[in-house]
C-alpha positions as CSV (number, residue, x, y, z in Angstrom):
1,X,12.7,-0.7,12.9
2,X,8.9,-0.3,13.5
3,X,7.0,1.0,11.0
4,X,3.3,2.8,11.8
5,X,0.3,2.6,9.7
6,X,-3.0,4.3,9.8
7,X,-5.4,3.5,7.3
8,X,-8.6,5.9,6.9
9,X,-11.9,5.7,4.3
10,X,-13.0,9.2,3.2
11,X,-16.9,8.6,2.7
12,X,-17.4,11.8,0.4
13,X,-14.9,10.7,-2.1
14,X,-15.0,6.9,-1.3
15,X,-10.8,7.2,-1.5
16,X,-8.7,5.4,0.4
17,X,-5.3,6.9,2.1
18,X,-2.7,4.5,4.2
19,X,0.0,6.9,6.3
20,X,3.0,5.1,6.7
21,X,5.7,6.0,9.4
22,X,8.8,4.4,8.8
23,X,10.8,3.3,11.4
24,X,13.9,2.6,9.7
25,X,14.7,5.4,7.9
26,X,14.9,8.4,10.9
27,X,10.9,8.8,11.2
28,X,10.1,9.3,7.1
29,X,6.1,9.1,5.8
30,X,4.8,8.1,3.0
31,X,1.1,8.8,2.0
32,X,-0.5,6.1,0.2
33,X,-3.9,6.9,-1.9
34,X,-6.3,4.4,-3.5
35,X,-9.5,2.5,-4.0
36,X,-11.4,-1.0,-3.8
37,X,-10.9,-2.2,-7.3
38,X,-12.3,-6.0,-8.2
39,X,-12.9,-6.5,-4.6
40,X,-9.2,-5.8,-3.4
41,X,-8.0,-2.7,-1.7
42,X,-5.2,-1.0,-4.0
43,X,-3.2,2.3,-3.1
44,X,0.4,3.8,-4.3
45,X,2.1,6.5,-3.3
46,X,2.8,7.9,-7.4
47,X,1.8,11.4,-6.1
48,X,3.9,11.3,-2.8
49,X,7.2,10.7,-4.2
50,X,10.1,13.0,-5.8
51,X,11.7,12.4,-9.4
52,X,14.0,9.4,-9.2
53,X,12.5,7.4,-6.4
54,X,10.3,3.9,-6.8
55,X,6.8,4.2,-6.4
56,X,5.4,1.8,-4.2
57,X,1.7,-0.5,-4.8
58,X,0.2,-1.8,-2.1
59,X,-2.7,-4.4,-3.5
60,X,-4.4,-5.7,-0.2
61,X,-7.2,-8.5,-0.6
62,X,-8.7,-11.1,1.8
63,X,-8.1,-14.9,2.0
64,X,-11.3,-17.3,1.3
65,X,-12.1,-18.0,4.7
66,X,-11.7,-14.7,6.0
67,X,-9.5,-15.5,8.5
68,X,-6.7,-12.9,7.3
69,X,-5.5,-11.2,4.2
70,X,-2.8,-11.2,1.8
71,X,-0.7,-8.0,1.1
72,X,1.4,-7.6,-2.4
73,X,4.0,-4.9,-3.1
74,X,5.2,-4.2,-6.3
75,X,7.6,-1.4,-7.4
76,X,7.8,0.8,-10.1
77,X,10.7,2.8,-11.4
78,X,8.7,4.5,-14.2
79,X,6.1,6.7,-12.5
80,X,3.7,3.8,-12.6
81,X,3.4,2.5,-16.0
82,X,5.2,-0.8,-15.7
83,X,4.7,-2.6,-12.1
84,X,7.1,-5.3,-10.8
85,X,6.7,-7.6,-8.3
86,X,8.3,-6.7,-4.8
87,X,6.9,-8.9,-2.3
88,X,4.1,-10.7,-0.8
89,X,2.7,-11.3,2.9
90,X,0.0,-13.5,3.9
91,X,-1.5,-13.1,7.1
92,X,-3.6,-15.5,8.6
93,X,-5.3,-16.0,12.3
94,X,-3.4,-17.9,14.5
């Protein structure tokens, strides 16, 4: 049931892209692709995904006292042009 990230910056394009390894469903990836927008990291995986299957948006931004971050998913059923709340993780330092 672990999942695997890797996060990486391309400096040429200034693009983000966020591999995710799923543990749960038999070693699956998804490819996330996006950009800082308004201060908050933002990436989806619109162009990683066959006809019929939810998108996934990943909106990352940090807390006020920098201590950790908060993480929002929302889901979309329409290739991305309606977004509906998923779920949302705060992480702090302990």
């Amino acid at each position: 049931q672990i999942s695997r990230n890797s996060l990486g910056l391309n400096p040429e394009t200034g693009l983000y892209r966020l591999i995710r390894l799923n543990g749960n469903s038999l070693g699956n990836m998804s490819v996330y692709n996006g950009k800082l927008e308004n201060g908050k990291l933002v990436l989806d995986n619109l162009n990683d995904i066959p006809e019929g299957v939810p998108a996934l948006r990943f909106i990352y931004s940090r807390s006020d006292n920098t201590s950790g971050f908060e993480q929002l998913v929302d889901q979309s059923l329409d290739k991305g042009k309606t977004w509906t709340p998923l779920y949302r993780i705060v992480y702090s330092k302990v």
